[in-house]
N, C-alpha and C positions, 0 to 999 in steps of 0.2 A: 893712546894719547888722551890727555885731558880734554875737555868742553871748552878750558880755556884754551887750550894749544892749540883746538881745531879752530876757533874765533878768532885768534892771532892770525893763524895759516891766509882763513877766510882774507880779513882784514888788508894782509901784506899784497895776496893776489889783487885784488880788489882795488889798490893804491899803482901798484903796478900795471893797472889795467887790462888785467888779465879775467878770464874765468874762474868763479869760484869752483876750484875740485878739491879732492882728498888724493893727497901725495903719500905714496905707498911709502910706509915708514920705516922698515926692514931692509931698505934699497940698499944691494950692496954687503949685505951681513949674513953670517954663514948660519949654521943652524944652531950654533951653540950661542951666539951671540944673538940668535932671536932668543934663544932662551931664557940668556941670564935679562935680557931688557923685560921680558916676562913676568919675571920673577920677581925683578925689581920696581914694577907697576902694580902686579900684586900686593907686596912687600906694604907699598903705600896706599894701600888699598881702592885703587882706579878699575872698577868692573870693566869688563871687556865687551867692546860688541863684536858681533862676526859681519864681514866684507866680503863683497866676491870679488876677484879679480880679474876685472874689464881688462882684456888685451887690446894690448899697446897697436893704433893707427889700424884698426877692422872698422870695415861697413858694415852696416846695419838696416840694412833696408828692403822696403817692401809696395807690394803694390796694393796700396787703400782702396778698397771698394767703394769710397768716396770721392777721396783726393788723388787719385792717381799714385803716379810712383813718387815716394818718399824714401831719404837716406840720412843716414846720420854716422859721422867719423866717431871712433869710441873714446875719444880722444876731448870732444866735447861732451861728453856727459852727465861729467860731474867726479870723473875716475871712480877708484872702487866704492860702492853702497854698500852700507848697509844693509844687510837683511836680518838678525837677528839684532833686538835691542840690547840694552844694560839689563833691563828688568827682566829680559829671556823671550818677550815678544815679538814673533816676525813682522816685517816689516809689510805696507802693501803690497810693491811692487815684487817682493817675492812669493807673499801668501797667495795671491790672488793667479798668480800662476801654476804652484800645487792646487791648486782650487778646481781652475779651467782643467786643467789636464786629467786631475782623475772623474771630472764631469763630464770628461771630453768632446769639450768644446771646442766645436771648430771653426766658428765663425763668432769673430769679438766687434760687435758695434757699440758706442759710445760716443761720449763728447770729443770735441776735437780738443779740449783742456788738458785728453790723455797723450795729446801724442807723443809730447816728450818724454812719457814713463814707456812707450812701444820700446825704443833700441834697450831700456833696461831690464825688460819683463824679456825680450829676444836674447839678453846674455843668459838669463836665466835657463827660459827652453834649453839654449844649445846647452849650457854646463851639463845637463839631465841628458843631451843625447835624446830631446824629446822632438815631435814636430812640431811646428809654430802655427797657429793657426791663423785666417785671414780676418784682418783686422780692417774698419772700417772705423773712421774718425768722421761724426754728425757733425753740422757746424752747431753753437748753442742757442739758447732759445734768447732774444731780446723783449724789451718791455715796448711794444708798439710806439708810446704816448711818448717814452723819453729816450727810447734808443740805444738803451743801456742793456747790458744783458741781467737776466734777473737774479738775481741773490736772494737770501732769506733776509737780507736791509732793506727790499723795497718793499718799502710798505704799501705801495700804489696798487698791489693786484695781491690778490689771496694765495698763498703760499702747500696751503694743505688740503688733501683729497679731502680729511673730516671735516674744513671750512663750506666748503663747497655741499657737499653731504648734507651737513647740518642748514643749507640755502636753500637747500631741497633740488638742487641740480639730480639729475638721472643718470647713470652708472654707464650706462648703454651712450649716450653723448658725451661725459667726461671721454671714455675712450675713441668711440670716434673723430671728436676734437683733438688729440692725444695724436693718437694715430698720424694726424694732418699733419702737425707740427715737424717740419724740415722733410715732410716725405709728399710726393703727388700723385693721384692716380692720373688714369689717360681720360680725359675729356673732363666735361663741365661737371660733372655730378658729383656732392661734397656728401651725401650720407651713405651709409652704409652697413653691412650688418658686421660684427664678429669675421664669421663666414666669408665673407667677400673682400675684407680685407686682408685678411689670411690668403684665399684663392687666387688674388691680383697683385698682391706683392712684389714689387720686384727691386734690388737694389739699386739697382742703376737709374731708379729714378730720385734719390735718394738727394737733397739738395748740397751746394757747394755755398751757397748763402746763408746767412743767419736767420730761422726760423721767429715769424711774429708773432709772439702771445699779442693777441687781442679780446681782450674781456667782453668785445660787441659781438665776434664772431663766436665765444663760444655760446653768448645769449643767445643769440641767432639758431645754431643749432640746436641748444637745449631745446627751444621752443618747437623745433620740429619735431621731436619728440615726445614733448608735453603734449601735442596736438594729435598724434596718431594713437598715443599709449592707451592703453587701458583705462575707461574712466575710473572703475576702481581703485586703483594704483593711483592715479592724481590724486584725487578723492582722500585717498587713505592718508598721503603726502602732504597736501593744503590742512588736511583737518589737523593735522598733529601741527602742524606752521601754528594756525589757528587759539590751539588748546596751550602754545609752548609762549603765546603773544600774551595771553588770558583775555582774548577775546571770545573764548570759548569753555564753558569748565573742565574739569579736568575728566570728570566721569558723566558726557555728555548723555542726554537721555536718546531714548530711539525716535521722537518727535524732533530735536535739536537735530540730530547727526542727517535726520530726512532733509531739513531746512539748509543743513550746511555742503551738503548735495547738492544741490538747487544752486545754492550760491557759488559753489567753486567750476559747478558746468558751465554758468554763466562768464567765468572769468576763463574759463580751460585754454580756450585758442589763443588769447592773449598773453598769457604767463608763460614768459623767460624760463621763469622757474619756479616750483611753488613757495617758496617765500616771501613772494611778491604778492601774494594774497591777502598779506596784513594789511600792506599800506593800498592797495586797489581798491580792498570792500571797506575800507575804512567809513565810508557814509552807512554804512549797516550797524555799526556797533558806536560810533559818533556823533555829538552834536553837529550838527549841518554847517559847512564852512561857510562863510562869509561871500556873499556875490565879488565875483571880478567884475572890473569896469567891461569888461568884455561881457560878460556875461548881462551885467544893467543896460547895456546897449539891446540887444539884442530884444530883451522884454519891454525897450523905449518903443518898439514899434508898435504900433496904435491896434493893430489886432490882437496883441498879446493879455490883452485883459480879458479879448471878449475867450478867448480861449480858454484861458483860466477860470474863469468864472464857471464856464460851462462845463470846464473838467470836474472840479471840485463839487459842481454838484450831483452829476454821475459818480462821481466815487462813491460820495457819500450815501445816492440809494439804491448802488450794483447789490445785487441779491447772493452773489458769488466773487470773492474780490478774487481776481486771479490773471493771469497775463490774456489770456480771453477776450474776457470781460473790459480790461483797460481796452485793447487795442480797437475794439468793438465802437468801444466809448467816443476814442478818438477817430475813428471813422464818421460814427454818428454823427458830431463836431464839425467834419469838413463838410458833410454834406445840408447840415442844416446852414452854416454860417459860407461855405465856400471859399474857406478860407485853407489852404492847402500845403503841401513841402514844408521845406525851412519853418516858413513862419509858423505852423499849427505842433508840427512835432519838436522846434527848437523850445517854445517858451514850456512845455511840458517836461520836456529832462532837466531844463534847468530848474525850473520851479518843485520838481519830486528829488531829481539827485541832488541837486544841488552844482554839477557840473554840466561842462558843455559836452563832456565826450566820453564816454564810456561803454558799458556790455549793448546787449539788445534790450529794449525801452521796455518792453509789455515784461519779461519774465525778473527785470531789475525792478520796476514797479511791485510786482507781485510780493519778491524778498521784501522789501520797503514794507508792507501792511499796513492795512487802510488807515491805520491809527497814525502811523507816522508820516505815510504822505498828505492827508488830511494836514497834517501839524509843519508840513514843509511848506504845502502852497498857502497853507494864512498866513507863515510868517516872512514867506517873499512876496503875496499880495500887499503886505502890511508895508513892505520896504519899499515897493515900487509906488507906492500910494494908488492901489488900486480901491 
């Protein structure tokens, strides 16, 4: 039949409110008159596909290692398929089960979007006289935010392992996160190694709900990762983020790559991931942002000057500028002025970072150097009109 005969076919069932299937087209015709129709298809040159023939009112059914028992009449399922195309190309639902069987595969887990190809991939086995293997149907993964399931159209969440990769996400959390998705283990604990996941597996915990991509929770775990791994490895990670940002050159020196050590430890236990390094140490390679009214609050309380004042002039004659040395300073500070907490250590991250919240004070200081926290607290003395 032509593309167009089978899109009539479609169309009539379809009006009739029927099922769209393929109506065996031979029905009723001997072998010589399959022939001559053959020949006269040929003739006008209609390539042929090959079909298998789905017998008439058989079940099909099986029990999902997800979903339970499932069946389906042959009758609904589209009647005979294609397996071989025009162009000589096999079809999925048939390659994919020469596939499984000389791999021999015995357990088929997937999306649950397969399960209406199960009863036709199951005509296949039996035609071969092959055995079927147990098939489980996953439910699919949704986009948390909009409750949709995910597609390569939503652009709301990153789509590719090299997107993530290039975020500087860790291999070792992609699949643990991976792993979580539609399946649970027993009790509270979400990480896990390779190893343990493999050892604890089992499918019957395997969910019958729709799995939540959530882009917090795989933050979440990257970050616990980032936080045990190897400083090396972050290290190595951040500085390429760093060098690919140009906030770093390309061919750092062995002074630069020490200093950028320094800085990405201080950031280690707080990054997601390491591409979050660029915009975090941003006060390192930037001109100093602009006071928030939250922040000119803060420095409005009337010890805030005497603090600063006293900072800036220990900075200016520490013999050693180093996280030490700051913290020493700031010690010094409370106890000569008695000025303590909040108020002595707030008006100093603000006045040196520039923010209210950020790494630990003394070793952020230190990265900063004297040159530029010097040129921080004159130019927020100046603002607050100290």
């Amino acid at each position: 039949m032509t593309e167009e005969e089978l899109a009539a076919q479609r169309e009539e069932q379809k009006a009739n409110g029927e099922p769209p299937r393929y109506i065996y087209e031979y029905e009723g015709m001997s072998a010589e008159e399959i022939k001559a129709s053959q020949e006269t298809a040929k003739a006008k040159g209609i390539k042929p596909v090959v079909r298998i023939r789905v017998p008439h009112n058989v079940v099909y059914e099986w029990d999902d290692m997800v979903k339970g028992k499932i069946s389906f009449n042959s009758d609904t399922i589209g009647g005979d398929f294609v397996i071989k195309k025009r162009d000589g190309m096999p079809t999925y639902n048939f390659a994919v089960v020469v596939d499984d069987h000389l791999m021999e595969i015995t357990h088929v887990l997937r999306g649950d979007d397969h399960v209406a190809n199960t009863p036709k991939q199951m005509a296949v086995y039996q035609a071969f006289g092959w055995d079927i293997p147990v098939f489980g149907h996953m439910s699919l993964i949704i986009n948390t935010e909009t409750g949709k399931k995910l597609s390569k159209r939503d652009e709301s969440v990153l789509q590719f392992i090299e997107q993530y990769r290039s975020l500087g996400y860790l291999p070792e959390a992609m699949f643990n996160f991976i792993a979580l998705l539609g399946w649970s283990p027993v009790g509270e604990d979400e990480i896990f190694s390779r190893q343990e996941f493999i050892k604890m597996f089992d499918e019957k915990r395997l969910s019958k709900s729709p799995a939540a991509f959530d882009g917090k929770k795989l933050e979440w775990i990257n970050n616990q990762y980032v936080k045990s791994a190897n400083d090396d490895q972050i290290v190595h990670s951040a500085l390429l983020q760093l060098i690919k940002a140009g906030k770093i050159a390309q061919d750092p020196s062995a002074q630069e790559i020490e200093w950028a050590r320094k800085l990405i430890s201080v950031y280690k236990q707080g990054m997601s991931y390491t591409g979050q390094i660029v915009d975090m140490a941003e006060i390192f390679f930037e001109e100093p942002p602009a006071l928030t009214d939250e922040a000119k609050a803060e420095l409005a309380e009337e010890s805030a000057k005497t603090v600063l004042t006293e900072f800036a002039k220990k900075v200016a004659n520490m013999e050693i500028f180093d996280a030490v040395s700051v913290m020493a300073a700031i010690k010094e500070i409370q106890k000569e002025t008695k000025i303590k907490g909040r108020k002595l250590f707030m008006p100093v991250r603000i006045a040196t970072t520039r923010e209210m919240h950020g790494p630990e004070l003394g070793p952020a200081i230190e990265l900063l150097g004297r040159k530029k926290v010097l040129s921080h607290l004159e130019q927020t003395m100046t603002e607050m009109g100290f």
